[in-house]
ZADO-1210 file (C-alpha; in nm, 4 decimals, padded with zeros to 6 digits):
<atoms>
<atom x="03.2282" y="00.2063" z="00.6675" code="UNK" pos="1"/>
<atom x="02.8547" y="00.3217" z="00.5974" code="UNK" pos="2"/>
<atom x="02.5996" y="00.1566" z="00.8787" code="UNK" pos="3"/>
<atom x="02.2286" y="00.2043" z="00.7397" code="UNK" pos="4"/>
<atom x="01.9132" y="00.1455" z="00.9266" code="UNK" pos="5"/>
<atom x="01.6758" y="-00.1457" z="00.8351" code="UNK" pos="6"/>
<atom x="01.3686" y="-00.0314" z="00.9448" code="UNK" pos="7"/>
<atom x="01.1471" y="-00.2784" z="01.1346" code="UNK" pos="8"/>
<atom x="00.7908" y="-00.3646" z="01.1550" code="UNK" pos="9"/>
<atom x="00.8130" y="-00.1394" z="01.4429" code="UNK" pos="10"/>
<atom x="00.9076" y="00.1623" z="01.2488" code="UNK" pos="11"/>
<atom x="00.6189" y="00.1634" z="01.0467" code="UNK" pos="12"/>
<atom x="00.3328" y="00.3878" z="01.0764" code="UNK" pos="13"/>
<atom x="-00.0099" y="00.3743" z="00.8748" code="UNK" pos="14"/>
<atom x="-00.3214" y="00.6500" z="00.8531" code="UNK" pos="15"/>
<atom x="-00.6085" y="00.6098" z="00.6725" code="UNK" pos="16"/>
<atom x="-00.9566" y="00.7638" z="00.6709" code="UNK" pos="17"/>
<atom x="-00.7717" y="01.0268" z="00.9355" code="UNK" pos="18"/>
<atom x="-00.6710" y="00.7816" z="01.2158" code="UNK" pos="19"/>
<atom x="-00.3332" y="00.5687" z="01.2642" code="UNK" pos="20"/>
<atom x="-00.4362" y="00.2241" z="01.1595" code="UNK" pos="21"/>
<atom x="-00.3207" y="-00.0132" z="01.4734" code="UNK" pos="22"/>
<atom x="-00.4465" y="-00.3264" z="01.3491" code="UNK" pos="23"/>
<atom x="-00.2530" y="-00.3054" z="01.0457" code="UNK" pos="24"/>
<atom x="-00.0410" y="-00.6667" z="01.0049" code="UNK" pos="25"/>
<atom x="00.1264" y="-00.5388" z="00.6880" code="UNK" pos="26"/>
<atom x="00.0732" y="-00.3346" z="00.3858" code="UNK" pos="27"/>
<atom x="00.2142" y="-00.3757" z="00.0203" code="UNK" pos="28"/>
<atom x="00.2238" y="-00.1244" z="-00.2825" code="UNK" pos="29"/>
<atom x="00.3748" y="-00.0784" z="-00.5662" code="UNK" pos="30"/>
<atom x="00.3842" y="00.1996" z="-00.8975" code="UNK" pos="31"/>
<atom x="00.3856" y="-00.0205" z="-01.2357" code="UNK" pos="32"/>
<atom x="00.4578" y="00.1018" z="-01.5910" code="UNK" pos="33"/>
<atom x="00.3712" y="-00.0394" z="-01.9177" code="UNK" pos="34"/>
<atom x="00.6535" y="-00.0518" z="-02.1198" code="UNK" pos="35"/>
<atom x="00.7205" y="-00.2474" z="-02.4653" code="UNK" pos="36"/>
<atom x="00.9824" y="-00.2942" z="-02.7059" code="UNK" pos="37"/>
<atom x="01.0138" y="-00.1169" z="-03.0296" code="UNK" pos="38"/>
<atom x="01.1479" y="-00.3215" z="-03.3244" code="UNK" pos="39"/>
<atom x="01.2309" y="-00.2276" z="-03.6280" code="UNK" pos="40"/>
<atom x="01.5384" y="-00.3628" z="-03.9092" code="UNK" pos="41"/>
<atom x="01.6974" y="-00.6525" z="-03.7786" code="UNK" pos="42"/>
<atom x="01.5242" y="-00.8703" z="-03.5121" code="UNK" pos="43"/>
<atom x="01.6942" y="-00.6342" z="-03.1831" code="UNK" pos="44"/>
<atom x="01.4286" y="-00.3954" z="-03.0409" code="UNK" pos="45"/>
<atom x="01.5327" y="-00.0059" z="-03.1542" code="UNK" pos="46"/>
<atom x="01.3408" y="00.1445" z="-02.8124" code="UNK" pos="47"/>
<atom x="01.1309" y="00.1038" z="-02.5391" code="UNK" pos="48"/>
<atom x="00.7985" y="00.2344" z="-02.5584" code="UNK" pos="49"/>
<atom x="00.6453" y="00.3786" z="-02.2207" code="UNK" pos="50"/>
<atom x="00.2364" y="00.3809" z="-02.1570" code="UNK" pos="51"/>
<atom x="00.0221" y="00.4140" z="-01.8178" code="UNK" pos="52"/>
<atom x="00.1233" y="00.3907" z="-01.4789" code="UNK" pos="53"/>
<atom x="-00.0621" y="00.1934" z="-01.2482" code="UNK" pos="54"/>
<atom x="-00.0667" y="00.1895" z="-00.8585" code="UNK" pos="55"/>
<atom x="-00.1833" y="-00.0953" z="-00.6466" code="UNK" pos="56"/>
<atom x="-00.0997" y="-00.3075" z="-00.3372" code="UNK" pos="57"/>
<atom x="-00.2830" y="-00.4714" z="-00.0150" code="UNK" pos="58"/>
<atom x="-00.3252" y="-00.4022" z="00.2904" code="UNK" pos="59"/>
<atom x="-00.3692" y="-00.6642" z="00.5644" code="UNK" pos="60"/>
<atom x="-00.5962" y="-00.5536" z="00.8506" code="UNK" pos="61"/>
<atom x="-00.6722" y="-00.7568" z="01.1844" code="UNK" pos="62"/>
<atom x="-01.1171" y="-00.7866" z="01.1321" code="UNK" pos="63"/>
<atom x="-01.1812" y="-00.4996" z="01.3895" code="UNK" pos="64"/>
<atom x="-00.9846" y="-00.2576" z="01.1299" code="UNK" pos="65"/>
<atom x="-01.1999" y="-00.4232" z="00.8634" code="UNK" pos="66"/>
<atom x="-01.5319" y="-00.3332" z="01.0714" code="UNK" pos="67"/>
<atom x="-01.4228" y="00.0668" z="01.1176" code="UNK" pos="68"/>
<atom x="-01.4382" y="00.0685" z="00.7356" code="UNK" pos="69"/>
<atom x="-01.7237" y="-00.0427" z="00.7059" code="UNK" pos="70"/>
<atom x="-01.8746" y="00.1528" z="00.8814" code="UNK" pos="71"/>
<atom x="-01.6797" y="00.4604" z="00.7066" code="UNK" pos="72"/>
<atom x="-01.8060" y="00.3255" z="00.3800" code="UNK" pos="73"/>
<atom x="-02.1931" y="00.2549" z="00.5035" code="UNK" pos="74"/>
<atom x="-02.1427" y="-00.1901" z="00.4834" code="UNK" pos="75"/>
<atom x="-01.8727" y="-00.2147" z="00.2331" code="UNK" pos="76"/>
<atom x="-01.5755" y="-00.0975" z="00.1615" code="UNK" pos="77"/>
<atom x="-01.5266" y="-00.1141" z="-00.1991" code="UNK" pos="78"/>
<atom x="-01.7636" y="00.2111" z="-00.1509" code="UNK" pos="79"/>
<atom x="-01.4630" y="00.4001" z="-00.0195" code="UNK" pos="80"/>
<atom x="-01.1917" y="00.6693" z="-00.1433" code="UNK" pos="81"/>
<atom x="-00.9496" y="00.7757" z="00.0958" code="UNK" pos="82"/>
<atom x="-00.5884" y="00.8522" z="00.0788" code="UNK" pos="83"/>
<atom x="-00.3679" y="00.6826" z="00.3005" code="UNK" pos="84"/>
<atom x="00.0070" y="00.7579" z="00.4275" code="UNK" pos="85"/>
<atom x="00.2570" y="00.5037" z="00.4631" code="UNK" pos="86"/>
<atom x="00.5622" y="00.6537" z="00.7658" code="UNK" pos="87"/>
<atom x="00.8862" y="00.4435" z="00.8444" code="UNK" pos="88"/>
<atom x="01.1648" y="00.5762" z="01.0975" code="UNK" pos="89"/>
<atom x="01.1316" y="00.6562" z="01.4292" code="UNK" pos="90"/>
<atom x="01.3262" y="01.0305" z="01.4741" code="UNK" pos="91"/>
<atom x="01.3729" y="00.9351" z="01.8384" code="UNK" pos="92"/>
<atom x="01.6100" y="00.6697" z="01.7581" code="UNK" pos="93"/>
<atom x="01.7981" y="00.9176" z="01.4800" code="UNK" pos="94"/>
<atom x="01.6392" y="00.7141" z="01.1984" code="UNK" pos="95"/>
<atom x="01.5463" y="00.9321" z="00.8533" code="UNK" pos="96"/>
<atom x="01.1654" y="00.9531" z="00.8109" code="UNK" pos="97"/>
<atom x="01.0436" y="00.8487" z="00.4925" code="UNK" pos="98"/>
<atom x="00.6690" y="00.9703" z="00.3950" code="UNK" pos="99"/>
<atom x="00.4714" y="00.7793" z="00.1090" code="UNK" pos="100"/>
<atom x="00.1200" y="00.9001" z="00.0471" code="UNK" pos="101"/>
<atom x="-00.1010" y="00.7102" z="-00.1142" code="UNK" pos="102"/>
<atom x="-00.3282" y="00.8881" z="-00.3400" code="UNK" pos="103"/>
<atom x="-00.7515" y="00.8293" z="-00.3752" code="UNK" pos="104"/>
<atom x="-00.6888" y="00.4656" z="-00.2362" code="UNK" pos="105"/>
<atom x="-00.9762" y="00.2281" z="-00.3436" code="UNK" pos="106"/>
<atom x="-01.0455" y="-00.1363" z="-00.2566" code="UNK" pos="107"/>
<atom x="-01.1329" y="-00.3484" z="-00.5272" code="UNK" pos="108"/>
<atom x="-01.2198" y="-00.6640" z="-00.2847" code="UNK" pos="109"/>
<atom x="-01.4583" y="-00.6604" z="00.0658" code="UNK" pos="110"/>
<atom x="-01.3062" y="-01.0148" z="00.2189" code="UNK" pos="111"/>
<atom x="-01.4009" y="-01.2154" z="00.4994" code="UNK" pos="112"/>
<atom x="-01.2229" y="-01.6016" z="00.6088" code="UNK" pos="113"/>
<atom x="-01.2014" y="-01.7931" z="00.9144" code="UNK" pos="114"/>
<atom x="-01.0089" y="-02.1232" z="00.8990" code="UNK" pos="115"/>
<atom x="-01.0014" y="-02.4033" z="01.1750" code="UNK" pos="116"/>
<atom x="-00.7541" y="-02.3301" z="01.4393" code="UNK" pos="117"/>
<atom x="-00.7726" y="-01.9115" z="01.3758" code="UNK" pos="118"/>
<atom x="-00.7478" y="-01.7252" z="01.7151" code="UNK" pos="119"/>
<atom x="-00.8016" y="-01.4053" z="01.4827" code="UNK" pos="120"/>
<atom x="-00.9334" y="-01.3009" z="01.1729" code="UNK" pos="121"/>
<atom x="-00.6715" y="-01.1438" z="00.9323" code="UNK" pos="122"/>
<atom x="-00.7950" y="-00.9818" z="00.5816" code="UNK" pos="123"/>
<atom x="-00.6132" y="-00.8649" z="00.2948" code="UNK" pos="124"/>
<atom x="-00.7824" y="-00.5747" z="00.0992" code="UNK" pos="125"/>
<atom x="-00.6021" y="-00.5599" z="-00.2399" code="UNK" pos="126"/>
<atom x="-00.6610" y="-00.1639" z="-00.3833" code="UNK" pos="127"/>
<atom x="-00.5557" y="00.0551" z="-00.6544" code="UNK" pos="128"/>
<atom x="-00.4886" y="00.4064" z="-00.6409" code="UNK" pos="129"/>
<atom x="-00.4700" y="00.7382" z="-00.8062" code="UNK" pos="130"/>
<atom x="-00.1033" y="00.7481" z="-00.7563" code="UNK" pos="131"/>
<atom x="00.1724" y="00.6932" z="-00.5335" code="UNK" pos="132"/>
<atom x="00.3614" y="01.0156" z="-00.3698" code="UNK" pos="133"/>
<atom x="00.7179" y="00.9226" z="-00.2280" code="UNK" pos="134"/>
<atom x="00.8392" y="01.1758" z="00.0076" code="UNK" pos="135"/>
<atom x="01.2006" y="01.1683" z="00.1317" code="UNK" pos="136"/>
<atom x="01.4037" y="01.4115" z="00.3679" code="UNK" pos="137"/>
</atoms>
């Protein structure tokens, strides 16, 4: 029988702009491909065509996380490149460290919301990126 290890919220480690971001609530990424069907006799596609690769995601930051980049990007920061790296596993509890770098991050948004009843303010920064490096053992 094969146990794995579902990492937890615990197990997860971000940098950006050289520091470990601790008021990260959660980050989300992803590498996308265009792809299309080729048709050609019959109405059944022949192929599938591949094009660019795109990288994107969001990262949700608590508001004092929000204000240390903007002060890195001088008021805003859809100003800002930066690469960021994404850790999960803790090697003290035997877990497998898994490294994803992400590549001349940008933010395409600069966010700020307050509803009634907030004790906090959370933001979500969407971003795209250069690419996305996935690093394993």
């Amino acid at each position: 029988m094969i146990d794995t290890k579902q990492y937890e919220w615990s197990d997860v480690t971000l940098e950006m702009g050289g520091r470990i971001v601790t008021g990260c609530r959660g980050i989300k990424y992803n590498t996308k491909m265009e792809k299309e069907p080729v048709y050609a006799k019959g109405n059944e596609p022949q192929h599938i065509q591949r094009g660019n690769r795109t990288y994107e995601g969001e990262i949700t930051l608590l508001q004092s996380e929000l204000e240390t980049l903007r002060l890195l990007g001088k008021g805003s920061v859809v100003d800002l490149r930066m690469d960021a790296v994404v850790v999960y596993g803790n090697p003290s509890k035997g877990d497998i460290i898994t490294v994803d770098k992400i590549r001349g991050l940008e933010f395409t948004e600069d966010p700020k919301e307050f509803k009634q009843g907030d004790k906090f303010m959370e933001i979500t920064l969407p971003f795209i990126a250069l690419r996305i490096e996935n690093q394993k053992p």
